[in-house]
C-alpha positions in Angstrom: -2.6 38.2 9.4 -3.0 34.6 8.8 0.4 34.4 7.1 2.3 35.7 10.1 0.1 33.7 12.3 0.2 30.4 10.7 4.2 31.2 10.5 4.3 30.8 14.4 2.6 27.9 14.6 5.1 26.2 12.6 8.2 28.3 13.7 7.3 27.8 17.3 7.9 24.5 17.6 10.3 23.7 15.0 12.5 26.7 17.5 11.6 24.6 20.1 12.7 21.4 19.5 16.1 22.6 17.9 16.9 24.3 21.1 16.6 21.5 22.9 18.2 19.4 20.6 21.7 21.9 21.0 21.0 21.9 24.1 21.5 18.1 24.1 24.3 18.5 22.2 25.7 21.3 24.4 25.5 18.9 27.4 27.2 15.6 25.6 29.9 18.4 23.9 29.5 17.1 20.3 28.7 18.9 17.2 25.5 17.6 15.5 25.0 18.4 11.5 22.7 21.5 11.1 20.6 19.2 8.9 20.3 16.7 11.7 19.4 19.2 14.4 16.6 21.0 11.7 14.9 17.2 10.7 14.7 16.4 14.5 13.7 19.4 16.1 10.8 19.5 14.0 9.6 16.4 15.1 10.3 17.0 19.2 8.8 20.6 18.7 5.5 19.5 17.0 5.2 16.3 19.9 6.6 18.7 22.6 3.6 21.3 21.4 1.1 18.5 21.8 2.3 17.3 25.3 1.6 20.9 26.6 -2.1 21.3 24.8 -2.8 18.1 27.0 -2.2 19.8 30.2 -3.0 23.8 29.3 -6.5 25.3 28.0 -6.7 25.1 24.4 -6.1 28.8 23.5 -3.1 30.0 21.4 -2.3 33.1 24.1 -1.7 30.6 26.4 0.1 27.7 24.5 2.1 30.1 22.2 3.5 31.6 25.4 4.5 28.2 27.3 6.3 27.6 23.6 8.3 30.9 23.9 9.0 30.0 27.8 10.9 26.9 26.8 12.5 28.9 23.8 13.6 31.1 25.9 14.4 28.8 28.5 16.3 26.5 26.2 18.8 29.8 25.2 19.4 31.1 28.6 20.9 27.5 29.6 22.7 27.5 26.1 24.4 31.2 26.8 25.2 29.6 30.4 27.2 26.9 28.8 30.2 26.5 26.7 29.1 26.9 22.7 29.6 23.3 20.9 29.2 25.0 18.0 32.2 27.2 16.7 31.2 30.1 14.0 31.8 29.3 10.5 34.0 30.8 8.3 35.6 30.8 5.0 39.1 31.3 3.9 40.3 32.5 0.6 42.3 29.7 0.2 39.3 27.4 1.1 37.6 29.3 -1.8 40.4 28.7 -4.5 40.2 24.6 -3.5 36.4 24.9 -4.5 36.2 22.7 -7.7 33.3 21.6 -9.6 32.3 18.7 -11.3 29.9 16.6 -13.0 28.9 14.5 -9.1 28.0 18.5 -8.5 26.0 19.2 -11.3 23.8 16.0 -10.7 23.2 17.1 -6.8 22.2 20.4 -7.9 19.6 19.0 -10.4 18.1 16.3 -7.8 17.8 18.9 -5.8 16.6 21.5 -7.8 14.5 18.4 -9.1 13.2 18.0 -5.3 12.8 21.3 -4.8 9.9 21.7 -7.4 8.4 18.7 -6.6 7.8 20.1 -3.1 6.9 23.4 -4.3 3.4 21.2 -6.7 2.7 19.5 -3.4 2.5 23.2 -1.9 0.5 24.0 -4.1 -1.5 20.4 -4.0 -2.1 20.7 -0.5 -3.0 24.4 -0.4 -6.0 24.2 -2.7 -7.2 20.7 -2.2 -9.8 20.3 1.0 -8.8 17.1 3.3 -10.8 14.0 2.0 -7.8 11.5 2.9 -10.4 8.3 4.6 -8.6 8.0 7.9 -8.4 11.4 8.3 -12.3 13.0 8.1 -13.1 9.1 9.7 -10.7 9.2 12.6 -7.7 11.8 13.4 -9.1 14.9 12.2 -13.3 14.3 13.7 -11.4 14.6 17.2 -9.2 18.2 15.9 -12.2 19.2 14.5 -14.0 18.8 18.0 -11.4 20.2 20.2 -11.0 23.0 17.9 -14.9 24.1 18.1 -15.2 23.2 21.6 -12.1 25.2 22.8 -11.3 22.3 24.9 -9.8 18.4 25.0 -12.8 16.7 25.6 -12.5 12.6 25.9 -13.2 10.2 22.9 -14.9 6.5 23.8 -16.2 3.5 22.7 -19.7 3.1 21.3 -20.2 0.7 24.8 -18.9 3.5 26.7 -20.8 5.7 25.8 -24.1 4.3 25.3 -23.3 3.0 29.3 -23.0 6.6 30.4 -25.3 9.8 30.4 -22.3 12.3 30.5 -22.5 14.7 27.7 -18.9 15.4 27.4 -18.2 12.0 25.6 -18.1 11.8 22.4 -17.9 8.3 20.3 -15.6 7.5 18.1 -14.3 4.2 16.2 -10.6 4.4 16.8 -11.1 6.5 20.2 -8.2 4.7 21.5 -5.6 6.0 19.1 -3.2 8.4 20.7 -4.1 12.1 20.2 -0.6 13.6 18.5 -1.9 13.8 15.4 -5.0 15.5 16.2 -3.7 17.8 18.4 -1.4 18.9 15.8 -4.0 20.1 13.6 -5.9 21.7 16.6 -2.6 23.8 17.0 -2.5 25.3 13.8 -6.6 25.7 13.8 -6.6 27.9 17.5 -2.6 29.8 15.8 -5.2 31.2 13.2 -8.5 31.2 14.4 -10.6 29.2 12.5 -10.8 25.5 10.4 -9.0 25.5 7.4 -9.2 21.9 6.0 -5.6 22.5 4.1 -3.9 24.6 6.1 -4.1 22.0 9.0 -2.6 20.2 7.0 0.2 22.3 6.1 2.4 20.7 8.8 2.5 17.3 7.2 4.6 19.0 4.2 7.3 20.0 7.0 7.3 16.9 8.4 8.7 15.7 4.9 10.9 18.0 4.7 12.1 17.4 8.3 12.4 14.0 7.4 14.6 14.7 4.7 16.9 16.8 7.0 17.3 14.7 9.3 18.2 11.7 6.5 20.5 13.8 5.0 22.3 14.8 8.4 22.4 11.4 9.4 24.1 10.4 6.0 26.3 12.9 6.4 27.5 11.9 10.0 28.7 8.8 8.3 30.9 10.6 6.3 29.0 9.1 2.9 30.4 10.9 0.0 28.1 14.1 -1.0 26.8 12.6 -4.5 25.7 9.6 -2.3 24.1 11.5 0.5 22.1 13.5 -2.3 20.8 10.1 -3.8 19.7 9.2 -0.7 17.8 12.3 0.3 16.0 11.9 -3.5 15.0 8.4 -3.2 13.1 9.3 0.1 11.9 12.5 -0.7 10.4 10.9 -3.9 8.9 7.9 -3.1 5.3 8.3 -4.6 3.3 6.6 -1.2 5.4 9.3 0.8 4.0 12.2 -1.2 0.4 10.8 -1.2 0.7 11.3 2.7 1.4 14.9 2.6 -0.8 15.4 -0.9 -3.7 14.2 1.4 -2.4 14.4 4.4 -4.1 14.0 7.9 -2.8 10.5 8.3 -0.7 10.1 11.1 1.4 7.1 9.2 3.9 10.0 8.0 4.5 11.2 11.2 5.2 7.6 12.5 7.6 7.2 9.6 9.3 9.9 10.9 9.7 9.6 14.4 10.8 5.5 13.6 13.2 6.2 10.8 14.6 8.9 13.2 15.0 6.5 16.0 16.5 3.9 14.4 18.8 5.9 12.7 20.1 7.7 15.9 20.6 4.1 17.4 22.7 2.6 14.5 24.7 6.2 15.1 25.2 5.6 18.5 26.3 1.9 17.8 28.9 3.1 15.1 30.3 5.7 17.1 29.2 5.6 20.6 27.6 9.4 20.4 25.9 10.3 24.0 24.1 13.1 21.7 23.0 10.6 19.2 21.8 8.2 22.1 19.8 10.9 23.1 18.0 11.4 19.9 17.2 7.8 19.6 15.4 8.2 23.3 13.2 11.4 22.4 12.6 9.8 19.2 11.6 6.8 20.7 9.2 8.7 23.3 7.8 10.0 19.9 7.4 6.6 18.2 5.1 5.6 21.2 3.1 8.8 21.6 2.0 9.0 17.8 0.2 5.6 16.8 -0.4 2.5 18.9 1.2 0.5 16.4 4.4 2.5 17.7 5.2 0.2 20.9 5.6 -2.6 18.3 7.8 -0.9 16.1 9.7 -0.1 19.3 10.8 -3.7 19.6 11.6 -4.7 16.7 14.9 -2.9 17.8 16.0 -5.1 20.3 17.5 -7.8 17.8 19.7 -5.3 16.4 21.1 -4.0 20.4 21.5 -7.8 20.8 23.4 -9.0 17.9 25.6 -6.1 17.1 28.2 -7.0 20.2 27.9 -10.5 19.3 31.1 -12.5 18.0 30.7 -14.4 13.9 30.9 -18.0 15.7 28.4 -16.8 18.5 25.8 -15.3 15.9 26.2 -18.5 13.6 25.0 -21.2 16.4 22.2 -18.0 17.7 20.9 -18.0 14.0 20.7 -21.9 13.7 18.4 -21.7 17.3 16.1 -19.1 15.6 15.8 -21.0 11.8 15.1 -24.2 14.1 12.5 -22.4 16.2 10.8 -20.7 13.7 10.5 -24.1 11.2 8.7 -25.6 15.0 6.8 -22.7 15.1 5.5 -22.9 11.8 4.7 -26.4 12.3 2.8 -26.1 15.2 0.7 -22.9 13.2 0.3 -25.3 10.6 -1.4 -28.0 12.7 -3.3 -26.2 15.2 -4.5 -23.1 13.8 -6.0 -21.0 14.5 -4.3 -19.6 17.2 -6.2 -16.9 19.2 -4.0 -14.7 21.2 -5.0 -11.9 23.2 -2.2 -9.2 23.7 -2.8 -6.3 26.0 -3.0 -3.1 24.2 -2.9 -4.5 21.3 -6.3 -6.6 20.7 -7.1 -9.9 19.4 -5.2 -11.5 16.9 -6.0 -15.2 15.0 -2.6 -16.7 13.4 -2.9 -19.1 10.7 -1.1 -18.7 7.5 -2.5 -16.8 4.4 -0.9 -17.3 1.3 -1.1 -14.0 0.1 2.4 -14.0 -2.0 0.8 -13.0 -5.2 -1.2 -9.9 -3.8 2.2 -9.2 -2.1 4.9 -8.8 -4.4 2.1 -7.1 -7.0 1.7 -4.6 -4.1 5.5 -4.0 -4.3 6.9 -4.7 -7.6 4.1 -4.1 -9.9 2.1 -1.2 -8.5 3.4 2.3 -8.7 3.1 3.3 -4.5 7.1 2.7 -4.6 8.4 3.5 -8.1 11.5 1.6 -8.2 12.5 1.9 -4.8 11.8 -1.8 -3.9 14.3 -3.5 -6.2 16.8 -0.9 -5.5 16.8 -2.3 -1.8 16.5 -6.1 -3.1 19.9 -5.6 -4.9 21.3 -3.4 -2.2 20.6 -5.8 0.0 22.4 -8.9 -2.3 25.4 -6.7 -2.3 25.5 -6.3 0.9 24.8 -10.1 1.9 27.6 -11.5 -0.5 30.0 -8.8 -1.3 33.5 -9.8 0.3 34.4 -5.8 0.4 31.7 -5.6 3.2 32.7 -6.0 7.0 31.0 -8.7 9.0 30.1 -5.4 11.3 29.0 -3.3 8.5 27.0 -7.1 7.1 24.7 -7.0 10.9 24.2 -3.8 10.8 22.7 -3.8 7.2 21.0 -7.2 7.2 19.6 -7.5 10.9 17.2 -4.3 10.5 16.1 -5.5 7.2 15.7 -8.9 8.4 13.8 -8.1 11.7 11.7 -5.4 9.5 10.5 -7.9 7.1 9.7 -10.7 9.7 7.4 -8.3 11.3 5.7 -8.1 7.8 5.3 -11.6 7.4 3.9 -12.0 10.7 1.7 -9.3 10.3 0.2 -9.9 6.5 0.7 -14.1 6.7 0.3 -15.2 9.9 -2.9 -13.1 10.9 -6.6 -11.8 10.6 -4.3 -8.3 8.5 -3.9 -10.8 5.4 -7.0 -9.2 4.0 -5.2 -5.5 4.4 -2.4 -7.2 1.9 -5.2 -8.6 -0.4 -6.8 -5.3 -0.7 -3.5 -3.4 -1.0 -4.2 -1.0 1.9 -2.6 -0.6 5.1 0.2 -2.9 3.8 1.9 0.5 2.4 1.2 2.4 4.9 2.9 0.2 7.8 5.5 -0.5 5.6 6.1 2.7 5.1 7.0 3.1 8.8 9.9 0.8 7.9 11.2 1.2 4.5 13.7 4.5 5.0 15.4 2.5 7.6 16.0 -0.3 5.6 17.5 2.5 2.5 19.5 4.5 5.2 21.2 0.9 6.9 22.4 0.0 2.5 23.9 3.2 3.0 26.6 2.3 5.4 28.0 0.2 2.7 29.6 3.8 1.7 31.3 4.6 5.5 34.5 5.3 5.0 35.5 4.3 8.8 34.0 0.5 7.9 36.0 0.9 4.7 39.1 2.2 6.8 38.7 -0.5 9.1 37.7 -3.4 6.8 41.2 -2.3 5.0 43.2 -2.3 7.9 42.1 -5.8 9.1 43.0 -7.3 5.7 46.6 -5.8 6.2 47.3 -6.9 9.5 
């Protein structure tokens, strides 16, 4: 009974979410890969599941149904509308151009490749109990609590509490986090009935996969070649920090990952092709960027460089670039001299820049140590080719560069220029938030491979 019942608590919202995602799609009239719309609808279902447990009673009667009402919801106004999506089928003539080669062969054995790997995490995450630090320390004391309470009582400070006599409060270090995480694992606890410390877990493993899906579909959109696309998918999938997340999972850094990679990659979409569907995605993506750490609001904003300069003429960019190397050399000065700095940012806390030399611990962290195999240089010489070679469009060159640029700069603020150097020094949270980043910074090399820059690149040079 627990199989069928822990089947509905992933199913439900994974349904869910790719409803609404056709639905989208139905109402901007574009297609959407089916890789795209499984990857992202996995992440708006799970969110969408945890918006409703903060407004219903924490019982799985009651939740599972408001799920199957927006199912069911979603399909009526899909029937009601023209379908996007025309059936597939397959010609005997399509079958006789079906060649293989060795490009084939390869995909097949990365993914055959990736498909075992994910079948030993299965197995990893099925019979290993959740010890992960942040997770028994932080996210999963508050699904624990909800689950045995049957309700969503409030988290507080240690001040908080000890100020009040109300016994519904409970204390709680990082009370101020946001609860999707949590409440995530308090679904699947109330779908079967009781506290399994790895089958809560069992949604982070979906959440790589979805991540991969919606990679994939995103790759695909750009019309990357299929030997590409498959690289791409493997280098993500198999990134060993990636795989420690869902090995012990109850982190919420994965899910963060997720909901950024898939935001920034609907956005560059949009900006390449000017997709009302893929718009969309890079809203509800967004939503979900905010509603699953705090650190999310920051990450949000490290887009707005990219909307700025992308419309921006070569000669207009050039003088904009020279303001901002000038600025930051006065800025540096002026942390050199008078740190340091206290600043107190709403939301945010208390930060105290100076610079931290912390260069050795640093590229150790990302060159020496095994948390990213050899995914790091890959990018440092992607991102050479992509800075000098001539066959590269200045549009394709912004679109590349400024996200890495912008991604990278918010790591040296972060690990240099505040109290977080020590989180460098001890090689700790310095993967994790850069693991928010990283499969943006490998999906932007891959628009090196669009054929429409290509196609256009080409026909500038001819006329």
């Amino acid at each position: 009974m627990t199989e069928v019942q822990l089947f509905f608590a992933i199913s439900l919202p994974w349904l869910s979410g790719a409803l609404i995602i056709c639905l989208l799609c139905s109402f901007a009239n574009e297609k959407l890969p089916k890789s795209t719309i499984v990857g992202y609808g996995y992440l708006l279902g799970m969110v969408t599941v945890t918006l409703i447990m903060r407004v219903l009673p924490l019982t799985s009667s009651v939740i599972s149904a408001a799920m199957s009402v927006l199912c069911a919801g979603c399909i009526v106004l899909l029937r009601n509308r023209r379908a996007v999506h025309q059936p597939l089928s397959i010609t005997s003539r399509q079958l006789t151009n079906v060649r293989f080669d060795w490009s084939q062969i390869v995909q097949f054995a990365m993914l055959g490749v990736l498909a075992f790997h994910l079948y030993l995490m299965t197995i990893n995450l099925l019979l290993k109990p959740l010890f992960a630090w942040d997770a028994w320390a932080t996210w999963s004391v508050k699904a624990r609590t909800w689950f045995e309470l049957k309700q969503k009582v409030s988290f507080v400070s240690q001040a908080t509490w000890l100020e009040n006599a109300d016994p519904s409060l409970h204390v709680l270090d990082a009370w101020h986090y946001p609860d999707t995480a949590p409440l995530i694992q308090t679904w699947v606890a109330i779908m079967i009935n009781r506290w399994d410390e790895s089958l809560v877990n069992l949604p982070w493993l979906f959440c790589l996969i979805a991540l991969g899906a919606g990679f994939y579909g995103q790759l695909k959109r750009l019309e990357i070649p299929a030997l590409s696309k498959t690289t791409g998918l493997y280098l993500i999938i198999s990134v060993p920090l990636i795989n420690t997340h869902v090995a012990l999972a109850g982190y919420a850094d994965l899910w963060l990952c997720t909901a950024y990679t898939f935001a920034m990659l609907a956005l560059i979409e949009y900006l390449i092709t000017h997709s009302i569907a893929q718009l969309g995605l890079a809203m509800l993506s967004a939503m979900c960027v905010a509603l699953i750490k705090t650190e999310g609001v920051v990450l949000l904003l490290t887009v707005i460089p990219l909307l700025l300069v992308i419309r921006m003429p070569s000669a207009v960019l050039k003088k904009v670039m020279i303001i901002c190397c000038i600025s930051l050399v006065l800025m540096g000065t002026f942390v050199v001299a008078y740190s340091p700095i206290e600043l107190n940012i709403p939301y945010l806390g208390k930060f105290f820049i100076a610079y931290h030399s912390v260069w050795d611990a640093v590229i150790t962290n990302y060159l020496a140590l095994p948390s990213w195999h050899l995914l790091i240089y890959l990018v440092i010489v992607g991102l050479m080719i992509a800075s000098f070679a001539k066959s590269v469009s200045s549009q394709q060159r912004k679109l590349i560069l400024i996200p890495a640029l912008v991604l990278f700069g918010y790591l040296f603020v972060l690990f240099f220029l505040t109290q977080n150097y020590t989180w460098a020094e001890k090689y700790s949270s310095i993967n994790r938030i850069t693991l928010h980043l990283l499969p943006s910074i490998v999906f932007c090399l891959f628009l090196i491979f669009d054929k429409r820059f290509q196609n256009r690149h080409m026909l500038s040079q001819v006329t």
